[in-house]
C-alpha positions in Angstrom: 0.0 26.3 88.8 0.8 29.6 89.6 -0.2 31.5 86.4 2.8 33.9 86.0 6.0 32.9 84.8 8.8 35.7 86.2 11.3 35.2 83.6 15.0 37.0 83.0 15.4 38.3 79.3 18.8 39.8 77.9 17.3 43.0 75.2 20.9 44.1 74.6 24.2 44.8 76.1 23.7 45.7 79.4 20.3 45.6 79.5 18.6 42.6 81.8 14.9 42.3 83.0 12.8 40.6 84.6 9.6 39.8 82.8 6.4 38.1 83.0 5.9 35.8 80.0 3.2 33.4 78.7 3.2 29.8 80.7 4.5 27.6 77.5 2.5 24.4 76.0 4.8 21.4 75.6 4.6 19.5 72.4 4.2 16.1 72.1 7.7 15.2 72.7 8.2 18.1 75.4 7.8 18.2 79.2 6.8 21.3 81.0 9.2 22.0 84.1 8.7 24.5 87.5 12.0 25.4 87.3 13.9 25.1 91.0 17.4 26.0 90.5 19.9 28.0 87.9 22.9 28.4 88.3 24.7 31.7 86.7 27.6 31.0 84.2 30.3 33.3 83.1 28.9 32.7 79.6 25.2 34.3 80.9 27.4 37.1 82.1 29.1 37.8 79.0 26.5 38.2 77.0 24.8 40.6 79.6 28.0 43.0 79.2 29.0 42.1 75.4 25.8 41.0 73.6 28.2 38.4 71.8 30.2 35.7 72.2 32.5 35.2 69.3 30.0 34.6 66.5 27.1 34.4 69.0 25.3 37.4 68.8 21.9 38.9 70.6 20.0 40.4 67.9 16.5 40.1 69.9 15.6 39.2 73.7 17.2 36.2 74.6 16.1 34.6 78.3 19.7 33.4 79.8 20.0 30.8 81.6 21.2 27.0 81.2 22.6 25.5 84.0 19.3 23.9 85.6 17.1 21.9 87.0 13.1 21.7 87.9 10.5 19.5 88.1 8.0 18.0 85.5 4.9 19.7 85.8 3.4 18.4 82.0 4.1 15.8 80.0 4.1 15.7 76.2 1.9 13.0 74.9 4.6 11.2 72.6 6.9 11.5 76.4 7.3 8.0 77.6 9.5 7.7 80.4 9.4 10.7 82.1 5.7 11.3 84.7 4.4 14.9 86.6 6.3 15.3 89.7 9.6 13.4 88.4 12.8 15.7 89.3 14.8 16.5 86.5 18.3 18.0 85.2 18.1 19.8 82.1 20.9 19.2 79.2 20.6 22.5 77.6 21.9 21.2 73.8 19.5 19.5 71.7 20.3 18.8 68.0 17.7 19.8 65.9 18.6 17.2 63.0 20.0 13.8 62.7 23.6 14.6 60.9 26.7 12.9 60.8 27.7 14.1 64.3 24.4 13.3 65.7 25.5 9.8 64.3 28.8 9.9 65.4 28.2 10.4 68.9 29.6 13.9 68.9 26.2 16.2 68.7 27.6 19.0 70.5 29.3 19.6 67.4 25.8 19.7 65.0 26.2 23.2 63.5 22.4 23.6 63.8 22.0 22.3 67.5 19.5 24.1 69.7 21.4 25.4 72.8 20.2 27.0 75.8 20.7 30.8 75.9 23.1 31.1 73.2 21.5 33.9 70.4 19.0 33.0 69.0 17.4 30.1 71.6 16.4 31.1 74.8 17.9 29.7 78.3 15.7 28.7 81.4 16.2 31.5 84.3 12.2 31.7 84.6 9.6 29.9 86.5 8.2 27.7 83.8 10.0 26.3 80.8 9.6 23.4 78.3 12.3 20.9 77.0 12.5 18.2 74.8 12.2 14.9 76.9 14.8 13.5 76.4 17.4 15.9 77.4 16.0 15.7 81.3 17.5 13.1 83.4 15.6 11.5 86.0 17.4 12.7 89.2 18.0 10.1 91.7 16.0 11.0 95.7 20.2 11.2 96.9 20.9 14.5 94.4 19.7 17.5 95.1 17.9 20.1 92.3 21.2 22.5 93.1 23.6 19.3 92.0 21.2 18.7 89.1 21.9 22.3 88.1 25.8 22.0 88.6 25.7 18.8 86.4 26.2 21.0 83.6 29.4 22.8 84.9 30.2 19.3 85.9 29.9 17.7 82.4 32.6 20.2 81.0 35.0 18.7 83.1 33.8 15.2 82.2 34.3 16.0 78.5 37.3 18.0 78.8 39.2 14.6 81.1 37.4 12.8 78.5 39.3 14.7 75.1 42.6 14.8 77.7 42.8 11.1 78.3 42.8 11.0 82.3 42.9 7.9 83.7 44.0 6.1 86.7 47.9 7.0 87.8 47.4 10.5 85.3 49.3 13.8 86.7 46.9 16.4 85.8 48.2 20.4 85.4 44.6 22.5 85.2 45.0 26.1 84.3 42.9 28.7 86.0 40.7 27.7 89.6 37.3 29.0 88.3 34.4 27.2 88.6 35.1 25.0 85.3 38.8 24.5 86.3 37.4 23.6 89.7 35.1 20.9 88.3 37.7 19.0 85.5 39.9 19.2 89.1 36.7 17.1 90.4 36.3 14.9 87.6 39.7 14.4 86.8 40.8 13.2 90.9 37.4 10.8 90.3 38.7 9.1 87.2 41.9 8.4 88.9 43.9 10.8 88.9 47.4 10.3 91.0 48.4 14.2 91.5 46.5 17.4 90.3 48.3 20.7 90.1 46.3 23.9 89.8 47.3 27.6 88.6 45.7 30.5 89.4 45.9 34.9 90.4 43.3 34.5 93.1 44.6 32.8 96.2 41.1 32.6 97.8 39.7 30.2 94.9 43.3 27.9 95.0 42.1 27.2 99.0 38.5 26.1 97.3 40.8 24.0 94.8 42.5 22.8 97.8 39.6 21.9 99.5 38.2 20.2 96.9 41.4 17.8 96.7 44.4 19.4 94.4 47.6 18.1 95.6 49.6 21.2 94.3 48.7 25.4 93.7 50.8 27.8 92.3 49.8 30.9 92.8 50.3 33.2 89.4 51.2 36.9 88.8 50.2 39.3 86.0 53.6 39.2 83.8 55.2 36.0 85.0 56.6 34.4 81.9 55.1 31.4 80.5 58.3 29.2 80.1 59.2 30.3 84.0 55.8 29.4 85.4 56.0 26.1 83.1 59.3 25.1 85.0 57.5 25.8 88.1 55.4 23.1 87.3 57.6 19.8 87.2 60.0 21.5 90.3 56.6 21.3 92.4 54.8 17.8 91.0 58.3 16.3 90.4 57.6 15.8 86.9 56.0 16.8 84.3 51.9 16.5 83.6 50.7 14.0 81.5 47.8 16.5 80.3 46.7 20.3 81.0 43.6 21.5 80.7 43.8 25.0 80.3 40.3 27.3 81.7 41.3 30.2 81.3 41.5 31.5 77.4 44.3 33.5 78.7 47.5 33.6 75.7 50.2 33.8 78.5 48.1 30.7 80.0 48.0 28.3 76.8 51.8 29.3 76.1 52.6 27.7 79.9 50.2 25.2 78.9 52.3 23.7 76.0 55.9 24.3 77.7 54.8 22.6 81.0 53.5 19.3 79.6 55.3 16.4 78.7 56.3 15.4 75.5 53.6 13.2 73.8 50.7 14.6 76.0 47.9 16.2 76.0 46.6 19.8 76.4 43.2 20.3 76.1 41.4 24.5 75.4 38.7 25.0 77.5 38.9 28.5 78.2 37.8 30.6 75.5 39.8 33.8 75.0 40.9 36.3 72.0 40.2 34.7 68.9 44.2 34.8 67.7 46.5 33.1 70.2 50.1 33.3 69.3 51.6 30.4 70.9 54.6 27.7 70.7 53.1 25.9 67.9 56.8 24.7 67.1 57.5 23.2 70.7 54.2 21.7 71.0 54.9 19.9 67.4 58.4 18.4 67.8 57.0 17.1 71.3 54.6 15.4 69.9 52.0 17.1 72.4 48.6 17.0 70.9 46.4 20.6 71.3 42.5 19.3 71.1 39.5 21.7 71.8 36.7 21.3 73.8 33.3 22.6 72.8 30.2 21.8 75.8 30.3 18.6 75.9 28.1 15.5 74.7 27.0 12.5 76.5 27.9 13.1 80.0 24.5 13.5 82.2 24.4 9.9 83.0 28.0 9.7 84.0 28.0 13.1 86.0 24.6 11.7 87.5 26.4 8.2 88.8 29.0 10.4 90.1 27.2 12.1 92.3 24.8 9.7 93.3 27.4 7.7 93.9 29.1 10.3 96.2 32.3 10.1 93.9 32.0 13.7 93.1 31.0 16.3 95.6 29.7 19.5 94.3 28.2 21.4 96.8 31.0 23.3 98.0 30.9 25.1 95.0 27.3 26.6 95.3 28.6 29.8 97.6 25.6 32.5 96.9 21.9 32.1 96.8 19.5 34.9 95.1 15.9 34.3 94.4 14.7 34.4 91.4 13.4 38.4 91.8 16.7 39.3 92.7 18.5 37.9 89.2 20.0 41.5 88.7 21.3 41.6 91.7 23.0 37.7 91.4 24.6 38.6 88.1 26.1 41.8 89.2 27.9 39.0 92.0 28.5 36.9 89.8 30.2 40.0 87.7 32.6 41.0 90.8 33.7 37.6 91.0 32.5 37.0 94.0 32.8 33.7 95.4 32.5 30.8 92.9 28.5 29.5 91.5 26.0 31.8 92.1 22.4 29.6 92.0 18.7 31.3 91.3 16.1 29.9 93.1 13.0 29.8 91.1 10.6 27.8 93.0 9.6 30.5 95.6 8.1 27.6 97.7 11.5 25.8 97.9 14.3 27.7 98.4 15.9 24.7 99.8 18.9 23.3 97.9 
């Protein structure tokens, strides 16, 4: 084992490093992972320029990082089904206790849930790291460590289809063509969708939502009224969507969001934006359309796993830079411009392949 472990810590707004930390022990319930791949995620980004996200705050070094996968390099001696050399994506949430929502099924929402580069746990953009066991999933020989890493992305859209309802004959209206409104596009055309409809500003990532199977773009200006752009909608699909997920956090976007879908649907808040939205709470109510959030996600690696082994769901497109891992700074600037659409570290620097 190589016996540095180049790892990328966040100090403060701003201010991103490379380091070279201590090679980590897994406990007995642990597995030690070479990482391979990480992708960059506008969440890593934002805490690089804010030091915060809403209540999220970076009060000491944080390593970023948590869309991943590596490859088991130490087992824990409690870790049964899991062996050295297996190939694993990494689900970065972990609850720390068994409450009610552990018990409910919904552990995303544990208050006191260990999570991947969110202050004060540290992500996984580093050579070694170490994970509880049983949030890595086996990765079939057919996936590749770059889909592995992109499962994560992957399972937002799977919850967010999930909390929306989509299902076979569904018309689907997603808000914003950035890499999570390009996987719930994905996800929602592989649960059955009939007809997808995508909005975005950039005309360059509504040809990658094309390409990736929406039936429908609209292309959006800065000041085009909501209740406009939501008549837009049904004078393109012919009707109106039976769900919208909304990716981008944008107010303007959430108020087209509620006007364009249909009464007694569905619109689902992925994006995360200002915390005070002023929107058509009114129109929304005597419609009968139902507003649900979306926080991560919860029980989806095994599903996004049979997708792509599967060859339901094709991710790859979406991988559109590569930067090893000594050139971090350099892929989160990219990833800053908006450049292209996932931006993957390679960490491994004896397989750069995918």
């Amino acid at each position: 084992m190589a016996q540095e472990n180049l790892t990328v810590v966040l100090h403060s707004p701003g201010d991103l490093r490379l380091e070279n930390r201590p090679i980590p022990e897994p406990e007995p319930n642990e597995v030690l992972l070479q990482m391979h791949s990480v992708g960059i995620c506008g969440s890593d980004v934002h805490y690089w320029q804010n030091g915060r996200i809403g209540d999220f705050v970076v009060k000491k070094p944080m390593v970023v990082g948590h869309e991943a996968a590596g490859r088991v390099v130490k087992v824990g001696s409690a870790v049964k089904h899991l062996n050295v050399g297996d190939r694993v994506a990494i689900e970065p949430g972990v609850p720390r206790e068994t409450d009610e929502y552990f018990k409910n099924g919904r552990y995303n929402l544990s208050p006191t849930i260990f999570f991947c580069a969110t202050p004060p746990d540290d992500g996984n953009l580093c050579r070694y790291y170490k994970h509880s066991a049983n949030f890595c999933y086996k990765l079939p020989d057919n996936v590749t460590f770059e889909e592995g890493a992109l499962i994560e992305p992957l399972s937002v859209g799977i919850h967010a289809c999930r909390r929306a309802g989509v299902t076979l004959g569904s018309v689907v209206f997603i808000c914003g063509a950035g890499p999570i409104g390009l996987v719930s596009l994905l996800v929602a055309k592989a649960m059955g969708a009939s007809q997808v409809i995508v909005t975005d500003l950039s005309p360059e990532r509504l040809k990658m939502a094309k390409q990736l199977g929406a039936d429908f773009q609209l292309t959006v200006k800065k000041g085009d009224a909501p209740e406009q752009l939501a008549k837009s909608v049904p004078d393109t699909l012919g009707a109106q969507p039976h769900m919208t997920i909304e990716c981008t956090g944008a107010e303007s976007s959430i108020q087209t969001a509620i006007y364009a879908t249909r009464s007694g649907g569905v619109v689902v808040l992925v994006g995360l934006g200002s915390p005070m939205a002023t929107i058509p709470l009114v129109n929304a109510a005597t419609r009968e359309v139902d507003i649900r959030g979306v926080f991560r996600y919860c029980n989806t690696w095994p599903m996004a796993i049979a997708m792509l082994s599967s060859g339901k769901v094709n991710v790859k497109p979406l991988v559109t830079h590569r930067f090893p891992l000594e050139q971090a700074l350099e892929a989160f600037e990219t990833t800053r411009q908006g450049v292209g659409i996932k931006v993957m570290l390679k960490c491994d620097q004896n397989d750069l392949n995918p």
